[in-house]
GUKE-770525 format. One record per residue (C-alpha): residue in one letter; y, x, z; residue number from 1. Coordinates in Angstrom, 3 decimals. Layout:
<rs>
  rest         v         u         w   nr
     A         Y         X         Z  NUM
...
</rs>
This chain:
<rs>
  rest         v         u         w   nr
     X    66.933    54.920   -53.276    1
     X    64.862    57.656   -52.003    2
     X    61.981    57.151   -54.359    3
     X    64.657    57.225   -57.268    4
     X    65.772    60.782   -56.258    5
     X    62.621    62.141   -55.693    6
     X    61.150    60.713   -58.599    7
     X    64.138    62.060   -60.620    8
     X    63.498    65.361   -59.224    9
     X    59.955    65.218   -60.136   10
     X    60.801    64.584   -63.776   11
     X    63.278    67.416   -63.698   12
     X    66.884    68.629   -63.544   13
     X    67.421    67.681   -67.501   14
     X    68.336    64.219   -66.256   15
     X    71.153    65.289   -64.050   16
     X    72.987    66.989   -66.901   17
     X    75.987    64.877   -68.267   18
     X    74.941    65.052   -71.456   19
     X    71.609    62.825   -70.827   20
     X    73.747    60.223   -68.387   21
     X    72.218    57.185   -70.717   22
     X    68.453    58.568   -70.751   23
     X    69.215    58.578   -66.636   24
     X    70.688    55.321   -66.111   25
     X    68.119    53.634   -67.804   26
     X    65.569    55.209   -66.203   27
     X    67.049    53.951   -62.716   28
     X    67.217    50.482   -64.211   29
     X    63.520    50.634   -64.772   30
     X    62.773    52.063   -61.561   31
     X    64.814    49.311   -59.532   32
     X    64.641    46.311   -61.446   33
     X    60.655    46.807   -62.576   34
     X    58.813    49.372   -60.396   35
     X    60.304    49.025   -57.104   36
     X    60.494    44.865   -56.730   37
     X    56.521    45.189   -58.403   38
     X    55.500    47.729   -55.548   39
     X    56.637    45.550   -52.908   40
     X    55.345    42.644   -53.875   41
     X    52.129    44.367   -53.876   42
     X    52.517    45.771   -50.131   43
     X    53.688    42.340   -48.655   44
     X    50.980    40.135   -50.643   45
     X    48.720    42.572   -48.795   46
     X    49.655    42.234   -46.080   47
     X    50.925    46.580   -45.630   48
     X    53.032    48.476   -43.684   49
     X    55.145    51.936   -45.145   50
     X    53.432    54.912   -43.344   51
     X    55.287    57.506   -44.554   52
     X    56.251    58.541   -47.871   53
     X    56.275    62.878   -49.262   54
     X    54.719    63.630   -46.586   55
     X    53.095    67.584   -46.192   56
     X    49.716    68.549   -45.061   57
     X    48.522    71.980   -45.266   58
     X    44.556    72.864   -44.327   59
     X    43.245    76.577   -44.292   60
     X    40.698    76.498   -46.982   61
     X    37.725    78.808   -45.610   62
     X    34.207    80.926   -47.102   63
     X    31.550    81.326   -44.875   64
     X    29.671    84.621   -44.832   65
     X    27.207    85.774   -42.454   66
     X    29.126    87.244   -40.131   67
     X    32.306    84.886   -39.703   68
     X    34.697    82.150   -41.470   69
     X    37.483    84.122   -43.683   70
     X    40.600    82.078   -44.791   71
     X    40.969    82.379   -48.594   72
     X    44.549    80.193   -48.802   73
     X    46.790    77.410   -47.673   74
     X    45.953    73.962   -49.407   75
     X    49.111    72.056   -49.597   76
     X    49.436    68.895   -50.457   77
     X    52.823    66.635   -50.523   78
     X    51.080    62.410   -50.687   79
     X    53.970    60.692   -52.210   80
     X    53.618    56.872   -50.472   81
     X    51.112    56.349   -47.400   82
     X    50.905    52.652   -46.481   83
     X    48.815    50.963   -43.875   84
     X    47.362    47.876   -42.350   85
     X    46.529    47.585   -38.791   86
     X    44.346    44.330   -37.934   87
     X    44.219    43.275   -34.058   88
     X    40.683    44.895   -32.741   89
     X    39.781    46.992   -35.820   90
     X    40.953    50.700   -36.726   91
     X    44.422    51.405   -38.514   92
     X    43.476    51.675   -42.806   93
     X    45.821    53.999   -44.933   94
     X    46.414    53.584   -48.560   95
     X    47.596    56.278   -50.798   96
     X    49.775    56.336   -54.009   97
     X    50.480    59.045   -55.944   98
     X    53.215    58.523   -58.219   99
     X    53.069    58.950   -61.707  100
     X    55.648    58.817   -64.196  101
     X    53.866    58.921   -67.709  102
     X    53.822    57.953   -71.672  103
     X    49.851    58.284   -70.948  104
     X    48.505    56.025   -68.731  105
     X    45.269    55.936   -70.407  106
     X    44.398    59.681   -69.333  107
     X    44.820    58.863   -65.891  108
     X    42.765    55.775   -66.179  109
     X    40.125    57.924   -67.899  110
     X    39.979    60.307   -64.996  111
     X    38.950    57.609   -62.657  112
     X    36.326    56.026   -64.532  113
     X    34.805    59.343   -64.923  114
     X    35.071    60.333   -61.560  115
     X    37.302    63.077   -62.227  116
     X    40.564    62.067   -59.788  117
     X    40.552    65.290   -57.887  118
     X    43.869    65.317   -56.773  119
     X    43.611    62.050   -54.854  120
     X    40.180    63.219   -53.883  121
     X    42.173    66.239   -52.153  122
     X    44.811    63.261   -50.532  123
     X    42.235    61.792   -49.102  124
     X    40.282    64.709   -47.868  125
     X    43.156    66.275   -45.934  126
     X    44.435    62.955   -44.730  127
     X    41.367    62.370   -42.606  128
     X    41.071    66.038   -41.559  129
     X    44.583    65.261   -39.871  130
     X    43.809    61.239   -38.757  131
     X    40.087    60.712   -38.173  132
     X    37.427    60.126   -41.081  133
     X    36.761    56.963   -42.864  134
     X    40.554    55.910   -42.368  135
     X    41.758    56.277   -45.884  136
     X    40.638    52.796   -47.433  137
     X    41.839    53.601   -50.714  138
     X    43.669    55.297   -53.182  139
     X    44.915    55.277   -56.553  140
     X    47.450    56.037   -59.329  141
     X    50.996    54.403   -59.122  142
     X    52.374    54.166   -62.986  143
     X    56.701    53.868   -62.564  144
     X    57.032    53.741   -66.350  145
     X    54.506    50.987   -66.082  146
     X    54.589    49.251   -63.383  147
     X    50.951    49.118   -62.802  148
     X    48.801    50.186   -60.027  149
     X    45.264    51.968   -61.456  150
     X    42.433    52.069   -58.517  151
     X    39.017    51.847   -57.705  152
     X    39.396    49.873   -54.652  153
     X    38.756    46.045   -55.752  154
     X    39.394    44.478   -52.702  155
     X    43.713    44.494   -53.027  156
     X    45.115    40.684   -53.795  157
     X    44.912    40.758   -57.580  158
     X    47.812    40.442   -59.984  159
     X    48.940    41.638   -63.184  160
     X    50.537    45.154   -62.093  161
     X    46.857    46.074   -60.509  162
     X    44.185    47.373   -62.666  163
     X    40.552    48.229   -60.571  164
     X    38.757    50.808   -62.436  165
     X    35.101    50.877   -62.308  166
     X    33.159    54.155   -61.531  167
     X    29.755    54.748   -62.205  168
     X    29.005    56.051   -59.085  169
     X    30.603    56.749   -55.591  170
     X    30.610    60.562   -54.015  171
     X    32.845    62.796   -52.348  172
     X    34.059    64.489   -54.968  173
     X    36.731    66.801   -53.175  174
     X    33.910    68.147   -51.457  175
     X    31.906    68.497   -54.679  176
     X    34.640    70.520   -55.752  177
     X    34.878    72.854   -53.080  178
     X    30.759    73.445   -53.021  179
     X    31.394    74.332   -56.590  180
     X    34.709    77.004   -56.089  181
     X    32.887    78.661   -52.816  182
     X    29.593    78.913   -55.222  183
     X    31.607    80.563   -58.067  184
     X    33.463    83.104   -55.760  185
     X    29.991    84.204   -53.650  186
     X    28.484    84.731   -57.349  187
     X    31.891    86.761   -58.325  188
     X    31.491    88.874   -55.224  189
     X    27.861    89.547   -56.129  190
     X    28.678    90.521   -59.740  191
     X    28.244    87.492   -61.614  192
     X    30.286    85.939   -64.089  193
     X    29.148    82.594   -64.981  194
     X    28.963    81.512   -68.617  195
     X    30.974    78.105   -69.686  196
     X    29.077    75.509   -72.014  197
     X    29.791    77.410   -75.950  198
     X    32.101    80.084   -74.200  199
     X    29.972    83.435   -73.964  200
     X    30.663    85.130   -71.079  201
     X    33.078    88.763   -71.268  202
     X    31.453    91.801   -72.624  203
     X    32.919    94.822   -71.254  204
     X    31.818    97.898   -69.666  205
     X    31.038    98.062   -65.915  206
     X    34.712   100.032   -63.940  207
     X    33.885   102.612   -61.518  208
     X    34.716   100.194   -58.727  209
     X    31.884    97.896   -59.848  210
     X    29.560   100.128   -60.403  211
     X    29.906   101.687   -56.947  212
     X    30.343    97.916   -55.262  213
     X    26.839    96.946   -56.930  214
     X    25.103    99.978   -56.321  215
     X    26.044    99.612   -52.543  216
     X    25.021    95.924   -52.573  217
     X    21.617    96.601   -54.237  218
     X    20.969    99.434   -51.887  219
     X    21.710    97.280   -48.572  220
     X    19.871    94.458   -49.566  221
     X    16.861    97.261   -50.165  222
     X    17.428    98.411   -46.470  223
     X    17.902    94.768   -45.517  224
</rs>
């Protein structure tokens, strides 16, 4: 029941209005005669237990400078479906889902093969900042329109609603991520504006305030 509301919510309010009562119950029919009874077949041949489901992290995302750490923003992050198997004499494993409810499955099936799954990346980073790392054993995609379960963890009990996705490599790729935004803001704060692949970069004329900020900057790094 609870994934049916907040997957109703997700999709948005248009399916509480009276006039789309049909579009709705047939959507809930879906959801609890396909994707629900699929889902839990897929935790109990696996032998999982429910974690926690919507559950909230938030992690201070820092630059470093010379002198000290500065907090740029919040991350937040809400991990629809944690599970978890706990095996007599070995650590606790989590697996996350992410639901999904989409006419395009292929684009997020494209996103894992190319290594471009940043936002379970991010569930998995802040996870382990809060539980230990290494205790995220896998994640992946949760299709409700499909029923299907897209991942690039191979080692679940196979049937028809899971799909492994191959990746050409293996790397942290939330961490990529980050090395890349903290590299484009230390080259904003020194002036630079990076030029995109075929996308020129701006041509304007230097503000007061920019000229004065890299005329300071040039002159202490002359004293320095």
């Amino acid at each position: 029941k609870k994934l049916i509301e907040t997957t109703i919510k997700n999709r948005g309010a248009e399916l509480l209005l009276p006039e789309n009562q049909m579009e709705k119950n047939s959507f809930v029919r879906t959801l609890s005669q396909q994707t629900i009874p699929t889902l839990a077949k897929i935790i109990e041949e696996n032998n999982l237990e429910v974690a926690g489901s919507e559950e909230t992290h938030i992690k201070p995302i820092t630059i470093k400078n010379t002198k000290r750490k500065k907090t740029v923003f919040n991350l937040k992050s809400i991990i629809d479906f944690v599970l978890k198997k706990t095996e007599e004499g070995k650590p606790t494993k989590y697996y996350i889902f992410d639901f999904k409810w989409t006419t395009k499955p292929q684009k997020r099936k494209k996103e894992l093969e190319e290594c471009k799954e940043l936002q379970l990346a991010l569930y998995k980073w802040i996870f382990e900042e809060k539980h230990g790392a290494g205790c995220v054993e896998m994640y992946g995609y949760y299709l409700l329109k499909q029923t299907k379960l897209l991942t690039t963890y191979p080692y679940l009990l196979q049937n028809a609603a899971i799909e492994v996705v191959p990746q050409p490599k293996s790397y942290n790729l939330f961490n990529q991520a980050m090395e890349s935004y903290r590299e484009r803001i230390k080259n904003l704060k020194n002036g630079f504006i990076e030029e995109g692949e075929d996308m020129p970069g701006p041509d304007f004329e230097n503000t007061k305030f920019f000229t004065k900020y890299l005329k300071e900057s040039v002159t202490a790094k002359a004293l320095s």
